[in-house]
C-alpha positions as CSV (number, residue, x, y, z in Angstrom):
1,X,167.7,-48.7,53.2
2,X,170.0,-49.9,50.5
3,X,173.5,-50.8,50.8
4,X,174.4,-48.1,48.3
5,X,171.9,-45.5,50.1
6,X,173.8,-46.0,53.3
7,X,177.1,-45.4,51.5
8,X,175.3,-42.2,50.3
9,X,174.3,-40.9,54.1
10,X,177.2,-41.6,55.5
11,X,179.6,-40.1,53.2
12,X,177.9,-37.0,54.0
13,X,177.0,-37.2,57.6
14,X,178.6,-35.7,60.5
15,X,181.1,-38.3,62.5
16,X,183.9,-39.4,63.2
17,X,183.3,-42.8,60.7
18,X,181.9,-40.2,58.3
19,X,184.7,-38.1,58.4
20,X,187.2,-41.4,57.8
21,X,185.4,-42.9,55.1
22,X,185.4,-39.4,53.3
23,X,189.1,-38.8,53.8
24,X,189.6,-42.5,52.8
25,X,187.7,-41.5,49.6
26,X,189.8,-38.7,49.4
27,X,192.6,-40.3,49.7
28,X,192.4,-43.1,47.2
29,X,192.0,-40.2,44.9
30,X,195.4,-38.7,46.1
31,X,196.6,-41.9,45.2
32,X,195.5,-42.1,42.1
33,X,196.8,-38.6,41.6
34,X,200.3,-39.5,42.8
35,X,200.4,-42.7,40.8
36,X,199.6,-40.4,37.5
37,X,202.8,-37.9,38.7
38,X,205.1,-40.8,39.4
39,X,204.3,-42.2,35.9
40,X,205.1,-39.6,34.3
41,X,207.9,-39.1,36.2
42,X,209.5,-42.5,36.1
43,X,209.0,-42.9,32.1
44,X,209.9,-39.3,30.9
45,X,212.8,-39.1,33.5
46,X,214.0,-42.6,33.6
47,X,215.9,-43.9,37.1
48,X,218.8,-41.0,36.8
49,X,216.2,-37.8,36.5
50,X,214.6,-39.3,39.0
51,X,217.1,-39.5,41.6
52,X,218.3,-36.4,40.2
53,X,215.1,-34.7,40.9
54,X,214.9,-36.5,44.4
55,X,218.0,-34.8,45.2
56,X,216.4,-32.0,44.3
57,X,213.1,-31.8,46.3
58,X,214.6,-33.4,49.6
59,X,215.8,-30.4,51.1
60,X,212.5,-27.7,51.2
61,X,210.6,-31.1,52.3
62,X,213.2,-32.7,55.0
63,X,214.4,-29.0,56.8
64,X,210.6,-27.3,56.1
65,X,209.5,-30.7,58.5
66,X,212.6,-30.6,60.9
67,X,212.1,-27.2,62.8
68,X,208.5,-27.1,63.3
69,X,208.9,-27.1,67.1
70,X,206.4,-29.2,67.0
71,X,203.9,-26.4,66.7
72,X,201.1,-28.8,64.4
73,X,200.8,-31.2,67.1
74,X,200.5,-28.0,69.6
75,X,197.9,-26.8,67.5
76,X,195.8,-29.6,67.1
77,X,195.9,-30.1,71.4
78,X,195.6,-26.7,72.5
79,X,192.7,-25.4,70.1
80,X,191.1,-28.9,71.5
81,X,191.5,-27.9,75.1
82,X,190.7,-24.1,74.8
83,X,188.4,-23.8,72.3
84,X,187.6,-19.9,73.1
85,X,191.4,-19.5,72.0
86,X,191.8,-20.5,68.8
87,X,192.4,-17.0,67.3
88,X,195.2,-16.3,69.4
89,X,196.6,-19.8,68.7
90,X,196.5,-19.2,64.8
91,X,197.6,-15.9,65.0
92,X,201.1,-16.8,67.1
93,X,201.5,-19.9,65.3
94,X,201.5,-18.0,61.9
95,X,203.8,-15.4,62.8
96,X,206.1,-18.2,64.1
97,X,205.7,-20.3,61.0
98,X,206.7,-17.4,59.0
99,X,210.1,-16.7,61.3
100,X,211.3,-20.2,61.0
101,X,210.8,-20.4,57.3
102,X,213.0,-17.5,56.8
103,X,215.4,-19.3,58.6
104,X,215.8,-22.8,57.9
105,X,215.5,-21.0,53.8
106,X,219.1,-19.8,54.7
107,X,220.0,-23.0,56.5
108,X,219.4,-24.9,53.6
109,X,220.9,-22.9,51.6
110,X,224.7,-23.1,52.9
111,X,224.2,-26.8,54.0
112,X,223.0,-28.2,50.5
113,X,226.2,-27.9,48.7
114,X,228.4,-29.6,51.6
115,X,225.7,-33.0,51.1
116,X,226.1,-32.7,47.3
117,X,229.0,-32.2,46.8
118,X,229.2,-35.7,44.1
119,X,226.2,-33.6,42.2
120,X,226.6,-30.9,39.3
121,X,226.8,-27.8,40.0
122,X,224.2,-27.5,38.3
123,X,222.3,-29.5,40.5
124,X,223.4,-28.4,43.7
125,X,222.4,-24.7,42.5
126,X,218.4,-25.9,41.5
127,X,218.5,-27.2,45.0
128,X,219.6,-24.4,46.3
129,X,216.9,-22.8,44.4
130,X,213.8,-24.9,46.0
131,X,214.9,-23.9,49.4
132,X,212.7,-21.0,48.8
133,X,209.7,-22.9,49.3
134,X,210.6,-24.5,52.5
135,X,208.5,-21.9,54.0
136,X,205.4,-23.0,51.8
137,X,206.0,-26.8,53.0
138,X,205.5,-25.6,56.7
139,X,202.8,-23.4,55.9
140,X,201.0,-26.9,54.4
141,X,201.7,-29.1,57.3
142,X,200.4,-26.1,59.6
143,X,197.4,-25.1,58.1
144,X,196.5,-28.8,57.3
145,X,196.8,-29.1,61.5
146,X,194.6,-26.0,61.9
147,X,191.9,-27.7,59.8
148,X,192.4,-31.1,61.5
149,X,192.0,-29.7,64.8
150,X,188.3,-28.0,63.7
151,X,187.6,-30.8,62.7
152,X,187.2,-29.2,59.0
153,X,187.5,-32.4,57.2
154,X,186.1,-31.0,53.8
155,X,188.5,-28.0,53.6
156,X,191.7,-30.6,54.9
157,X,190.8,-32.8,52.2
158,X,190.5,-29.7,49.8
159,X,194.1,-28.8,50.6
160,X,195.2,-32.3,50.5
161,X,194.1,-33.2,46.7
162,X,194.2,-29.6,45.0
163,X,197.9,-29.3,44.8
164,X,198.2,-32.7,43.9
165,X,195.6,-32.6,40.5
166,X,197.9,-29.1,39.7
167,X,200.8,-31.1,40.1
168,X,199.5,-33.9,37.3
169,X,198.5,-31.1,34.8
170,X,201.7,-29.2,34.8
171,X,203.7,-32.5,34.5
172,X,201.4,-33.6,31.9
173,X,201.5,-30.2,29.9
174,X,205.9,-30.9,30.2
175,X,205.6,-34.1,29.0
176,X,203.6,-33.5,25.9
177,X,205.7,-30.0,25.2
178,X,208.7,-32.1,25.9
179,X,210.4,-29.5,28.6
180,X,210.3,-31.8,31.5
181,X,213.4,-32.5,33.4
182,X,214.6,-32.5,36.9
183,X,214.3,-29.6,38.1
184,X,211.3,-28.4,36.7
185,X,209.2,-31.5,37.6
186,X,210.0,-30.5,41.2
187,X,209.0,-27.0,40.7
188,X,205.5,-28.3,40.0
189,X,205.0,-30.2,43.2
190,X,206.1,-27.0,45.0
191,X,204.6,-24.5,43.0
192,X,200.5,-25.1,43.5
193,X,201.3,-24.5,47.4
194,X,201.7,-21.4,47.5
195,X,198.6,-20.2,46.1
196,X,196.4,-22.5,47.7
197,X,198.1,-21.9,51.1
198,X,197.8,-18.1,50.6
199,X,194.0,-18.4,50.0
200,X,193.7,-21.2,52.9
201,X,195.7,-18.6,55.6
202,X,192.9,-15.6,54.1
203,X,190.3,-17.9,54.8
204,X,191.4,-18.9,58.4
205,X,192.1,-14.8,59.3
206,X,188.2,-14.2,58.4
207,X,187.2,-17.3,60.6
208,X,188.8,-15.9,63.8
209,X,189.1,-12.9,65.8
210,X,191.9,-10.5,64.6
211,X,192.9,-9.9,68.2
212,X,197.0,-10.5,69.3
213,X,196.3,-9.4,72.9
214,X,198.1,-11.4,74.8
215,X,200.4,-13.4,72.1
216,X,203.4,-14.1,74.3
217,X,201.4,-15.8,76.7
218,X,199.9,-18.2,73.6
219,X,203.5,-18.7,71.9
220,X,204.8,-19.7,75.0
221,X,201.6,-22.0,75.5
222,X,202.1,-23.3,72.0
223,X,205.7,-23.9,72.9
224,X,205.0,-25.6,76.3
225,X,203.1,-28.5,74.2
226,X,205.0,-27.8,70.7
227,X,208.4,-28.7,72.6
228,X,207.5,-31.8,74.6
229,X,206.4,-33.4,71.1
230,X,208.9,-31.6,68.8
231,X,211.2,-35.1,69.6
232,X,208.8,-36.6,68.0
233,X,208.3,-34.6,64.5
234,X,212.0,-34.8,64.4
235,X,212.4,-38.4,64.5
236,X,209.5,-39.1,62.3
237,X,210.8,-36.5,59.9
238,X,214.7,-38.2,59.9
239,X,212.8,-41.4,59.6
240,X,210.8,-40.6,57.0
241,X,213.5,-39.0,54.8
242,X,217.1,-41.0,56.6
243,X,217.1,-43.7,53.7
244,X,216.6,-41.1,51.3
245,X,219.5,-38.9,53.0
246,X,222.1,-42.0,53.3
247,X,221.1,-43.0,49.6
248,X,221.4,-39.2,48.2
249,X,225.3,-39.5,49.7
250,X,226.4,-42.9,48.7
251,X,224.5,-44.3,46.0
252,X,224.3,-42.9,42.3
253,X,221.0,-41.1,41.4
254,X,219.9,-44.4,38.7
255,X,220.2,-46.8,41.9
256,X,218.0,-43.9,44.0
257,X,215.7,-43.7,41.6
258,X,214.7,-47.3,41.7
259,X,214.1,-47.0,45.3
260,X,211.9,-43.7,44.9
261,X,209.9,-45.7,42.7
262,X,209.3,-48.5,44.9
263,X,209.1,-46.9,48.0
264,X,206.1,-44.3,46.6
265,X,204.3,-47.7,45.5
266,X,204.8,-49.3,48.7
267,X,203.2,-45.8,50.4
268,X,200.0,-46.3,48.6
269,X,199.4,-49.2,50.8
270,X,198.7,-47.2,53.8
271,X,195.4,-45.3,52.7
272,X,193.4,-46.5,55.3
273,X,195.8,-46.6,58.4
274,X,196.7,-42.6,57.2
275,X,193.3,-41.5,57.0
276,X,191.9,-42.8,60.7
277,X,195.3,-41.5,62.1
278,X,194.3,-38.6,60.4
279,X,190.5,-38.3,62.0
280,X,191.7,-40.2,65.2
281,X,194.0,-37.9,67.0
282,X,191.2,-34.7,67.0
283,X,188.2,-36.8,68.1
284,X,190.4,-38.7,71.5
285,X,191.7,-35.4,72.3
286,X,188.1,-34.9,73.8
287,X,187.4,-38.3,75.4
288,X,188.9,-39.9,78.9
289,X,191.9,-41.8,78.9
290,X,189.9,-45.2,79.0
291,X,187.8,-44.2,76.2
292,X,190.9,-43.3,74.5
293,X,192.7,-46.8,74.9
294,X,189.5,-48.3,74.0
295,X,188.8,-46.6,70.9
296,X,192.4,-46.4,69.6
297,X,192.8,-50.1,70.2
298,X,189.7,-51.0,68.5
299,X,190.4,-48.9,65.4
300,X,194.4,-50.2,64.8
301,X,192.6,-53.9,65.0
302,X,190.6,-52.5,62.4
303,X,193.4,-50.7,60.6
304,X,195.9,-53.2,60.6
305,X,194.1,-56.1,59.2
306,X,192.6,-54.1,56.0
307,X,196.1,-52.3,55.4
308,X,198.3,-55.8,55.7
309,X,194.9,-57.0,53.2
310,X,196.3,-54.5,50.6
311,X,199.3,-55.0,50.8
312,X,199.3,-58.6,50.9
313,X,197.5,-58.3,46.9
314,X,199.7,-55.4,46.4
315,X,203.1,-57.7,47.0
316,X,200.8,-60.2,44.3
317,X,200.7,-58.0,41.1
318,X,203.9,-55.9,42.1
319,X,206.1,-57.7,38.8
320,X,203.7,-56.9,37.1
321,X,202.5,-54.0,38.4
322,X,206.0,-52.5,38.1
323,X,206.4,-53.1,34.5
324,X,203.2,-52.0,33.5
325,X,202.9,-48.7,35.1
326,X,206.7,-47.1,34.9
327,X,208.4,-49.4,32.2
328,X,210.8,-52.5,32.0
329,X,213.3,-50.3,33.9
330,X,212.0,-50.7,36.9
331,X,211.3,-54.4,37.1
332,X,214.3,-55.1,39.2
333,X,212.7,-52.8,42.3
334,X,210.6,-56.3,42.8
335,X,212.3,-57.4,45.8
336,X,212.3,-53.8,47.4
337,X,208.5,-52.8,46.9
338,X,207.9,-56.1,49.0
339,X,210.1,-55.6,51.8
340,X,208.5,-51.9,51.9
341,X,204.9,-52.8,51.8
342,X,205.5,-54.7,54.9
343,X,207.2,-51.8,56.1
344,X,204.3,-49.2,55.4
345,X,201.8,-51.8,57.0
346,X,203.9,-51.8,60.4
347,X,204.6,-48.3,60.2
348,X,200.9,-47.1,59.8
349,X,200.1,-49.4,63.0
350,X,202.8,-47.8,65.0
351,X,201.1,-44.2,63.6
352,X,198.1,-45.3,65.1
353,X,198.6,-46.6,68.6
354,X,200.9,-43.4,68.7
355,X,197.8,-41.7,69.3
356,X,196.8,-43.3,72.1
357,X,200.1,-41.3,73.7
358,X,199.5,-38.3,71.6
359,X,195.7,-37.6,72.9
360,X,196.2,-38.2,76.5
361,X,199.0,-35.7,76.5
362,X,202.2,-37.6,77.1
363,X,204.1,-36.8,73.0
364,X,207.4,-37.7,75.3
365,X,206.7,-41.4,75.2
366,X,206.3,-41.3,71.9
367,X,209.4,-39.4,71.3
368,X,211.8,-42.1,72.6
369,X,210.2,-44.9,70.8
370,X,210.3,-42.9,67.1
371,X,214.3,-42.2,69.0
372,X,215.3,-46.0,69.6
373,X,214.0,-46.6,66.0
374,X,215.9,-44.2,64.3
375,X,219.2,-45.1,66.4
376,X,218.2,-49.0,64.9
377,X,217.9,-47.3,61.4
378,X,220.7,-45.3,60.9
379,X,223.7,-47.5,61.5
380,X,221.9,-50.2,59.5
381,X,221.3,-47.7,56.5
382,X,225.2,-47.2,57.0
383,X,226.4,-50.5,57.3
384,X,223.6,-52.2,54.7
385,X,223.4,-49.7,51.8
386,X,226.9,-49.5,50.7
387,X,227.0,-54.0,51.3
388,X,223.6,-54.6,49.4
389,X,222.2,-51.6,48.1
390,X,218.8,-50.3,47.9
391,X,217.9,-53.5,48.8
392,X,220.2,-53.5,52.2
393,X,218.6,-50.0,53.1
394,X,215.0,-51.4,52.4
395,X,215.4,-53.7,54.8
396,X,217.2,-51.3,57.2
397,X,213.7,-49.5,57.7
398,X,211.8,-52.7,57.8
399,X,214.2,-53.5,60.8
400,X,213.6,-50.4,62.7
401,X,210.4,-50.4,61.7
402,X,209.1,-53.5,63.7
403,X,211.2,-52.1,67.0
404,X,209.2,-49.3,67.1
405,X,206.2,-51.4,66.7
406,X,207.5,-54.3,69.3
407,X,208.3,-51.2,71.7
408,X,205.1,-49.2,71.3
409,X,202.6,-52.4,72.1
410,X,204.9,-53.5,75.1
411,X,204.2,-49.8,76.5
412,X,200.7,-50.7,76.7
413,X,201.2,-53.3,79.6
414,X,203.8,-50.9,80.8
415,X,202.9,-47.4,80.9
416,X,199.2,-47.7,80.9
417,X,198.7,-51.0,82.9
418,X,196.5,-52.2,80.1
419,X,196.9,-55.4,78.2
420,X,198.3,-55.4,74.6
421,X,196.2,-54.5,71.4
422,X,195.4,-57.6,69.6
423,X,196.2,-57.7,65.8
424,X,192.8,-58.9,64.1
425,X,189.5,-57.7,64.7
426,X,186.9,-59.8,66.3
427,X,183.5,-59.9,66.0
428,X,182.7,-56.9,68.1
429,X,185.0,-54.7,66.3
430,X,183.1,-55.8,63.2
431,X,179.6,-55.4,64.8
432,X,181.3,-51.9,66.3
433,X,182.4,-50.7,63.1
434,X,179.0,-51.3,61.2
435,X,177.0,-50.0,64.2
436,X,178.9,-46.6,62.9
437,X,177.5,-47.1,59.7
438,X,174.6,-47.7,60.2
439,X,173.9,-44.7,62.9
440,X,173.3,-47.0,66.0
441,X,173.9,-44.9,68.6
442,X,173.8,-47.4,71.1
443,X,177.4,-48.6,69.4
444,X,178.9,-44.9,69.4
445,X,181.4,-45.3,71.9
446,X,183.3,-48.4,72.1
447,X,184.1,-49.7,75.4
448,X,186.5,-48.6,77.7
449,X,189.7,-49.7,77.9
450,X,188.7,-52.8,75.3
């Protein structure tokens, strides 16, 4: 069989690989996708509407993240676990999305104008205005759990590129009729949500039994799991969005701007550490804890080497790179895109070994790593940022970055009396990875505790 023939098989298979390589495909897509928004973006907005509109779209996208209860994670485990369940699971969990939604819409709503408060009123109000889809963004991150627990690969990465191609059309068709600004360049990454999540949650209700006997007994199931991991979808969330919060409050939107740009290019780096983490965490759930360690530490050996690969060529043409794609504006973001490729590279490896914690049912250990990083970040961001910029909080995340990764591989030794996962692939991994490939099923599994 050809090369390009057993590209063709496998793409369409049924496997874990399978499923990778296709979300991989999918996301380099999404990529592409997001590089077409943030051009258009970056050129018809220039550094100030950009900050401006990052001021903007923070709020439905940091508070819609920040109260999930950690009710995706729950999801993903318990539908896993108790398979016979999973329309009671869905049914609580919606209802419970749709309660917190309502809520944190409010939330964000009286808090938004005491974090502005060096914005326009103007701007503060459009804010104010997004909050309304907060519900929509927890809706996305739920139902995209739902579909990763079955295992429905095809309709995740439906959900995952759909909104994004709307997106580029509606910015394009502002560009070209010259009503883009601000505000309504966020309402089109909000906007093709809603319909798409409405059709996806239709969809779902059909799949599984209508039934909510016994629905307190599977919220407070949910819960039980949800809670002992929420520590962990709050810290990634103030991680995620912490630069972006201390920026928002102390530098002006121009100066934010250039960071947005460079840290959305330094994202793209991590396509292929996103998209096992993605597959990884639903396919362990299932296995012993050996074959977990094993198979987690063979993948991020994998994973690391081909992300820090793209990023290395990434930190190459970024002058260039910068330049062409949003304009002579943004040349000076240089030094920041390659402090935060680094940091994407380090940050997708801590991502993965995570889930050597997550699938074994221990989320709490996870919890106070993502914690000790985010009390390294913060302070940093506070001290750095108003001393040396974008550039000072850049390297604030970098910083915290590489302690949660130091303090996540010396858990290993630690917690699960096994020896450290090595950085680089060798030749087993290789000959592991293409036994996949190629369907040897004598190379399915890898071994345990490797």
């Amino acid at each position: 069989m050809s090369f390009l023939a057993t590209v063709r098989t496998r793409f369409h298979a049924k496997s874990s690989l399978s499923n990778t390589i296709r979300t991989t495909a999918i996301s380099m897509v999404i990529v592409l996708l997001n590089l077409g928004t943030g051009i258009i973006c970056a050129r018809y907005l220039g550094p100030e509407g950009r900050g401006e509109q990052s001021a903007m779209m923070l709020w439905p996208s940091l508070l819609g993240q920040l109260v999930t209860l950690g009710l995706h994670s729950s999801v993903i485990y318990n539908m896993k676990k108790f398979s016979s369940e999973k329309g009671g699971f869905f049914n609580a969990a919606c209802l419970m999305n749709l309660l917190i939604g309502l809520l944190v819409t409010g939330a964000g709503i009286v808090l938004i104008p005491l974090w502005l408060h060096a914005y326009s009123a103007e701007t503060i109000f459009m804010a104010q205005l997004l909050m309304f889809f907060a519900p929509s963004v927890l809706y996305t991150n739920f139902l995209n759990a739902v579909l990763q627990g079955e295992e429905d690969f095809k309709g995740l990465n439906r959900r995952r590129y759909l909104p994004v191609a709307v997106t580029l059309i509606m910015l394009a068709i502002l560009a070209v009729t010259g009503y883009l600004n601000p505000f309504y360049s966020a309402l089109c990454y909000f906007i093709p949500n809603v319909p798409i999540g409405v059709y996806t949650v239709y969809l779902l209700y059909k799949r599984y039994k209508r039934s909510i006997n016994g629905w307190r007994s599977t919220m407070k199931r949910l819960l039980t799991y949800g809670l002992s991991s929420y520590l962990i979808d709050v810290v990634a969330t103030l991680t995620l969005f912490m630069d972006q919060l201390v920026l928002i409050r102390i530098m002006k939107p121009a100066e934010l701007g250039l960071y947005l740009v460079a840290l959305s290019l330094a994202k793209m780096a991590g396509i292929f550490q996103s998209s096992i983490t993605l597959v990884l965490l639903p396919k362990a759930a299932g296995l012993e804890k050996s074959e977990i360690i094993g198979l987690t530490k063979k993948v991020f050996r994998i994973a690391f080497s081909g992300t820090l690969f793209i990023a290395l060529i990434m930190m190459a043409i970024a002058p260039m790179a910068l330049i062409f794609l949003y304009g002579s504006k943004y040349e000076q973001s240089t030094t920041i895109l390659w402090i935060l490729l680094l940091e994407t590279v380090m940050s997708g490896a801590v991502a993965v070994l995570a889930q050597t914690f997550m699938a074994i049912g221990k989320p709490g250990r996870v919890a106070v790593l993502q914690c000790i990083g985010l009390c390294v970040s913060l302070p940093l961001l506070v001290v750095w940022v108003p001393k040396f910029g974008i550039t000072g909080a850049a390297f604030a995340l970098f910083t915290a970055t590489m302690t949660r990764f130091l303090l996540i591989m010396i858990q290993f030794p630690l917690s699960l009396k096994v020896s450290m996962p090595m950085l680089f692939p060798v030749k087993a991994d290789i000959v592991w990875f293409w036994g996949k490939f190629t369907r040897r099923k004598n190379l399915e599994m890898p071994q345990k505790g490797v």
